[in-house]
C-alpha positions in Angstrom: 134.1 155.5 157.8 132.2 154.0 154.6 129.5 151.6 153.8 129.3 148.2 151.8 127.1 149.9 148.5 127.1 146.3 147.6 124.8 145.3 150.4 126.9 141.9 151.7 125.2 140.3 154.3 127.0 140.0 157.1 126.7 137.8 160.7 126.9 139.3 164.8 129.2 137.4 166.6 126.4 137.8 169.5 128.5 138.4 172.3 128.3 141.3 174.2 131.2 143.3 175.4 133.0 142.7 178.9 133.6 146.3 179.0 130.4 148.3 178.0 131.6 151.6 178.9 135.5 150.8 178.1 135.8 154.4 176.4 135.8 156.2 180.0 137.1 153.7 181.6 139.3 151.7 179.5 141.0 150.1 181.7 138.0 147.7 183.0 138.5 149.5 186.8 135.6 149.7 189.1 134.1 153.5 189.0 131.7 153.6 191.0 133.0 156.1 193.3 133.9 158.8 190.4 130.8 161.3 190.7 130.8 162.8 187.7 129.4 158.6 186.5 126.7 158.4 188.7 124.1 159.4 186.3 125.4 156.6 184.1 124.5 154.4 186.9 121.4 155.4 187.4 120.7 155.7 183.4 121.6 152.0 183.2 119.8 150.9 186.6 115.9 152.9 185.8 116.2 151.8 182.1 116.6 148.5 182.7 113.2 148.9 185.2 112.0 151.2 182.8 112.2 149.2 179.3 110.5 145.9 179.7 107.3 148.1 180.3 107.5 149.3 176.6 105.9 145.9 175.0 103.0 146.4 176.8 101.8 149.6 175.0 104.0 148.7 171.9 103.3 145.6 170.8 103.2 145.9 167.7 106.9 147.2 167.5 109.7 145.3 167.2 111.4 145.4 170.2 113.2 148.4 172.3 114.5 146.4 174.9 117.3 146.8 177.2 119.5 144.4 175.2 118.6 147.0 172.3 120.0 149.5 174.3 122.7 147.4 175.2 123.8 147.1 171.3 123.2 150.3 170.3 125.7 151.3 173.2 128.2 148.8 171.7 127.4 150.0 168.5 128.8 153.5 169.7 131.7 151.8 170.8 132.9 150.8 167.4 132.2 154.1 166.1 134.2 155.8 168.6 136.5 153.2 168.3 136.6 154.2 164.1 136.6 157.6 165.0 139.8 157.5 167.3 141.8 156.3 163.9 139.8 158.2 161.5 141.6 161.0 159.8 142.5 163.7 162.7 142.7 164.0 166.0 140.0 166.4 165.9 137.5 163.1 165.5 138.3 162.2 169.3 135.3 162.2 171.5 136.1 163.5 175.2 135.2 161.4 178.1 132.1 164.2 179.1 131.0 163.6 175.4 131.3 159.9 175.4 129.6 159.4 179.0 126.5 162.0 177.5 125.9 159.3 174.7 126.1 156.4 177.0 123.5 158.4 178.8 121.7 158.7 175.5 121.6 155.0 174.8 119.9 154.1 177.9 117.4 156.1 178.0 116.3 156.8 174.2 113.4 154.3 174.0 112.1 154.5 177.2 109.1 157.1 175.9 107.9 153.8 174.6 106.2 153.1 177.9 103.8 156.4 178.1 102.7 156.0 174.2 99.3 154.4 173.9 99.7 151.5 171.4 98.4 152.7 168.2 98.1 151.9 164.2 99.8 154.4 163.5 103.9 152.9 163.6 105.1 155.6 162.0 103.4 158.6 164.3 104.4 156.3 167.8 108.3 156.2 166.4 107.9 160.1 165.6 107.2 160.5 168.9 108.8 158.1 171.4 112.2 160.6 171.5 109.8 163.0 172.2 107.8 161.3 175.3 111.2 160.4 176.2 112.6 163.6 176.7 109.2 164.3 178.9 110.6 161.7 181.4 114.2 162.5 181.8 113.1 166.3 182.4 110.9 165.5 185.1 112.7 163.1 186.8 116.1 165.1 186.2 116.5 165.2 190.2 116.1 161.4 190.5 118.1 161.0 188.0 121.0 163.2 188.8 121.3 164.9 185.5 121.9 169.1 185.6 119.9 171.4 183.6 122.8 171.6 181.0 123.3 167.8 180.7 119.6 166.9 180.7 119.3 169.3 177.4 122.4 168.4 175.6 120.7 164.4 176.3 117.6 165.2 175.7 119.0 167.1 171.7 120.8 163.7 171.0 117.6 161.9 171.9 115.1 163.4 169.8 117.6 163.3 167.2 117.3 159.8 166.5 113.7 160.5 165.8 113.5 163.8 164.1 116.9 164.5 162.5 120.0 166.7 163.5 120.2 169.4 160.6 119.2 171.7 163.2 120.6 171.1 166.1 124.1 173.2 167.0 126.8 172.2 166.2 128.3 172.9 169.5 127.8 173.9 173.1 129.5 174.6 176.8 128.9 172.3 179.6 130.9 172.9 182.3 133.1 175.4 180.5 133.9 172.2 178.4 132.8 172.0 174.7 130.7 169.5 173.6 130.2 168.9 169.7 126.4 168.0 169.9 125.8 167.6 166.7 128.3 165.0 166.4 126.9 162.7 169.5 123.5 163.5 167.8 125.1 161.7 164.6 126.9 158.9 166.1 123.8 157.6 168.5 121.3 158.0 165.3 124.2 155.9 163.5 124.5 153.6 166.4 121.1 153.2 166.6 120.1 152.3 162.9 122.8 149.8 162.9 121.2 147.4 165.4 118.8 146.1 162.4 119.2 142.5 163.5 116.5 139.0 163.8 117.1 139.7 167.9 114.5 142.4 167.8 112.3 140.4 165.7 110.7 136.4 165.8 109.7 134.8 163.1 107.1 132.7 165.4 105.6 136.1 167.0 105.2 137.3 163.5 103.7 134.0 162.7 101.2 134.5 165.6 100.0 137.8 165.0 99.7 137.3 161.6 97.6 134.1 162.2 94.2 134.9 160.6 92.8 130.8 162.2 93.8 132.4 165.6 92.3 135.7 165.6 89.1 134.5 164.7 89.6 131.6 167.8 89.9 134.3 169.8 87.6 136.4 168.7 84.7 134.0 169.1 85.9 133.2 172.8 86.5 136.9 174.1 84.7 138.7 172.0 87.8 140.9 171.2 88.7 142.1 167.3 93.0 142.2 167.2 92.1 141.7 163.8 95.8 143.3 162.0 97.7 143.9 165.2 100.4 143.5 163.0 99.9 146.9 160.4 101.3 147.3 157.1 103.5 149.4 158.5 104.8 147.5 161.5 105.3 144.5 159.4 108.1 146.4 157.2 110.0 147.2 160.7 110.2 143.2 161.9 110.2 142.0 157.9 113.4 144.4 158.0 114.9 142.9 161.3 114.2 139.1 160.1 115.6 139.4 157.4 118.2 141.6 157.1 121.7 142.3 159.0 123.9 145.7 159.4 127.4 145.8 161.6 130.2 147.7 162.4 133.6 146.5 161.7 135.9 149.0 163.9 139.5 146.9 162.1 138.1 147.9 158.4 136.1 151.3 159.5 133.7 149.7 157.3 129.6 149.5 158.3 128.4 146.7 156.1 124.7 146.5 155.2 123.0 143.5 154.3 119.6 143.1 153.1 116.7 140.6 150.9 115.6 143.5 149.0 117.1 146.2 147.0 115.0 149.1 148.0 115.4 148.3 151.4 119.1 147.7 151.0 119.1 151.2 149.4 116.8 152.9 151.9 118.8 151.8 154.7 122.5 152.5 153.2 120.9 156.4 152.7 120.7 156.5 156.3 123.8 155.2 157.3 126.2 157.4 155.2 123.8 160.5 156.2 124.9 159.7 160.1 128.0 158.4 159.0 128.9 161.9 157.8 127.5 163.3 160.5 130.0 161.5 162.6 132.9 162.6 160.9 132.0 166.1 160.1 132.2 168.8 163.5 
């Protein structure tokens, strides 16, 4: 697995895949009645309830939607698809290690509902792993996870977030062993690569950024959203708008493509760090 150092800009072909979850079941077959997938079903079925809540508090974010989740979960599919033909065998992902970062995937942004909106960008995407985490433990019943599963997904989660240098590299669930520092690599990876102008709209940047319009509505509510949009925030959808990054499973290339060269650079640093961390454990 390598990156494009030369930053080519690349296009999404925009379609999403028939067969989201293809790695456990790769045959396209129905599942539902396998047990050991129902918390995949319900992971899918509350975060899609669960997400659209997140713009409410989080406006000034781009957006952590379910169709983000959605790519970031096809985003893991190429990976594991580059990992199955990567060097060794020993890269293989086993179907309890795939289903755990499908899991992941679905339910990594929802701490975005709980967070009040705030200024502070950077301190809200600190700690939106973190409020998410909060949520799967307590609704662990409802949501059919055990104690073992809801830890390991809860690690990968916070990953995304706060780094994996720490975590171990493996564990036991189920007497089976799960290389969690790999899944924590491969949905930070996943999850970095869905830089794309879907998260982000030129005319809602336009809006917020509409000096005319605040004051307008300012002088008929009475309300101040004077920079809604924060210095900060407007590096994240400037980033989205303008720049591209995608996973080419046939060349086991991730190609990066940006306006700038310091965000090129910036970006390519983190996807060969989770890049590495895919390959390595």
């Amino acid at each position: 697995m390598k990156s494009d150092t030369e930053c080519k800009a690349v296009g999404k072909n925009g379609t999403a895949a028939l067969d989201p979850y293809r790695h456990i079941v790769p045959d396209g077959h129905i599942f539902w009645s396998k047990k050991e997938f129902y918390p995949l079903l319900i992971a899918e079925k509350s975060a899609r309830r669960i997400l659209p809540y997140s713009l409410v508090n989080n406006g000034n974010f781009t957006l952590h939607d379910a169709k983000h989740s959605e790519r970031v979960i096809e985003n893991v599919n190429k990976i594991i698809d580059i990992l199955n033909t990567e060097l060794s065998e020993r890269n293989r992902l086993s179907e309890q290690e795939v289903l755990l970062l499908y899991i992941s995937a679905w339910y990594h942004d929802i701490g975005m509902v709980v967070l009040p909106r705030s200024k502070e960008i950077n301190d809200n995407n600190y700690r939106h792993g973190d409020a998410s985490c909060a949520i799967i433990r307590r609704k662990r019943k409802e949501f059919s996870l055990k104690t073992v599963q809801t830890e390991a997904i809860c690690t990968i989660i916070r990953s995304h977030n706060h780094g994996f240098e720490e975590v171990p590299e493996k564990i036991r669930i189920s007497g089976k062993i799960v290389r969690l520092k790999k899944l924590c690599a491969v949905l930070s990876l996943a999850d970095v690569c869905d830089i794309c102008h879907e998260r982000a709209s030129t005319i809602v940047q336009g809006i917020l950024e509409d000096e005319d319009l605040r004051t307008e509505i300012k002088n008929m509510s009475g309300a101040d959203i004077a920079d809604i949009l924060d210095e900060e925030s407007k590096k994240h959808w400037i980033a989205n708008i303008n720049s591209e990054i995608e996973i080419i499973p046939d060349r086991n290339t991730i190609y990066v493509g940006y306006l700038d060269e310091d965000t090129c650079e910036r970006a390519l640093s983190y996807v060969r760090k989770y890049a590495q961390g895919c390959l390595d454990g």
